[in-house]
C-alpha positions as a Python dict, from the first residue, in 0.01 Angstrom:
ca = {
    (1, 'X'): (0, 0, 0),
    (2, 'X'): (-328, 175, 11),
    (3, 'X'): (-386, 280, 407),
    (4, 'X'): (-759, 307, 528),
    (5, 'X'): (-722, 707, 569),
    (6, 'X'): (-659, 715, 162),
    (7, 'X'): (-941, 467, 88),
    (8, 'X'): (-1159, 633, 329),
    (9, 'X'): (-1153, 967, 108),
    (10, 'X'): (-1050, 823, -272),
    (11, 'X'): (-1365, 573, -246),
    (12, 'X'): (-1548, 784, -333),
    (13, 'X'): (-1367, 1070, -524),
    (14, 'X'): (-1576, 993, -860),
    (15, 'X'): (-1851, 1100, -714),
    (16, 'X'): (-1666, 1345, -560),
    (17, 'X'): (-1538, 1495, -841),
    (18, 'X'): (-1901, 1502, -984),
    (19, 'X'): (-2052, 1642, -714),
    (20, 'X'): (-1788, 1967, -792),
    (21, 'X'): (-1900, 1984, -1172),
    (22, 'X'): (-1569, 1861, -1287),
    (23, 'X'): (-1434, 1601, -1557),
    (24, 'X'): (-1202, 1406, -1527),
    (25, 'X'): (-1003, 1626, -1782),
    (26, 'X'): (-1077, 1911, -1563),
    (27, 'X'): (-905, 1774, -1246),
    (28, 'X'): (-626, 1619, -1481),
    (29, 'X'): (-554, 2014, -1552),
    (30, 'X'): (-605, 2147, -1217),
    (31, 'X'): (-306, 1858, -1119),
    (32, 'X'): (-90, 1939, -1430),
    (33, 'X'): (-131, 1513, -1501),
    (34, 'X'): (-258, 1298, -1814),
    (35, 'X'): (-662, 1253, -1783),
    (36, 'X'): (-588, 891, -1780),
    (37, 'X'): (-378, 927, -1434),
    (38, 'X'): (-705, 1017, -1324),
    (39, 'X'): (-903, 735, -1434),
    (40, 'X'): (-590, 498, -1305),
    (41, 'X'): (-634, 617, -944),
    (42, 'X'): (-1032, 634, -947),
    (43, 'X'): (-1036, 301, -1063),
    (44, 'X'): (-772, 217, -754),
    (45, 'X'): (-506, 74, -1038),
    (46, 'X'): (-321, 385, -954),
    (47, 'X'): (-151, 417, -583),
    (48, 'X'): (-63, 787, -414),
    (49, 'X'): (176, 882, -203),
    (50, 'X'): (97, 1092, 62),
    (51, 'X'): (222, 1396, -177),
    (52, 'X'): (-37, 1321, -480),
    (53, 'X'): (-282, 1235, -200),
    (54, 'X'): (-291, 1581, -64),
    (55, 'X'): (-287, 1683, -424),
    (56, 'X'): (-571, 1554, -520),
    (57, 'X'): (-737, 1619, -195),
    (58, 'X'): (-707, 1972, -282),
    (59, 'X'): (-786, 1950, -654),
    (60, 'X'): (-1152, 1802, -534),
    (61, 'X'): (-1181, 2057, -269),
    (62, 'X'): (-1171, 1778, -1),
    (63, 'X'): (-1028, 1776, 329),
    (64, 'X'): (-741, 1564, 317),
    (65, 'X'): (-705, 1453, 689),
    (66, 'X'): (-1090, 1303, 622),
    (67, 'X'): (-1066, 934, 701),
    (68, 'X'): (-719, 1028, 955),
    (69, 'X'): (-867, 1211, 1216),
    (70, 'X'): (-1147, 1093, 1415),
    (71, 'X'): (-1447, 1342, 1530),
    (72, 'X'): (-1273, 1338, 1872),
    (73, 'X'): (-956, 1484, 1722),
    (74, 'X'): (-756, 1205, 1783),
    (75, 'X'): (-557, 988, 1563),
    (76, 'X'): (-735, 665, 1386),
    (77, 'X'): (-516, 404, 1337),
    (78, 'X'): (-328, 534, 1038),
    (79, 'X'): (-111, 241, 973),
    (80, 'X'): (-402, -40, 985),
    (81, 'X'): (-420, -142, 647),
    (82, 'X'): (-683, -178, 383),
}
């Protein structure tokens, strides 16, 4: 199950990725996985756990608690699903 604080920051990690000059290749190596892992999860065929989530988070130089914590520093409701 995909929650809304994933979906919030994977929808759009293409552009993302862009945006940071990389390929898809290129953040394959950076997480040590198959380009076509890549491709899987930016086409949302490919579910993360909160591991590969953070993972990737940091591969894209993004702020993984984006989409978890609201401006006011408190928690969004994590579990409400997508």
């Amino acid at each position: 199950m995909i929650l809304k604080a994933f979906a919030s920051v994977l929808k759009n990690d293409n552009a993302r990725r862009e945006e940071n000059g990389l390929t898809m290749r290129q953040l394959a190596e950076r997480l040590d996985v198959h380009h076509s892992w890549i491709g899987r999860v930016e086409l949302g065929e490919r579910r993360l756990d909160v591991m590969e989530f953070v993972r990737y988070c940091h591969a894209l130089e993004a702020d993984p608690t984006e989409g978890i914590i609201d401006p006011a520093h408190k928690y969004c409701d994590f579990f409400q699903m997508v």
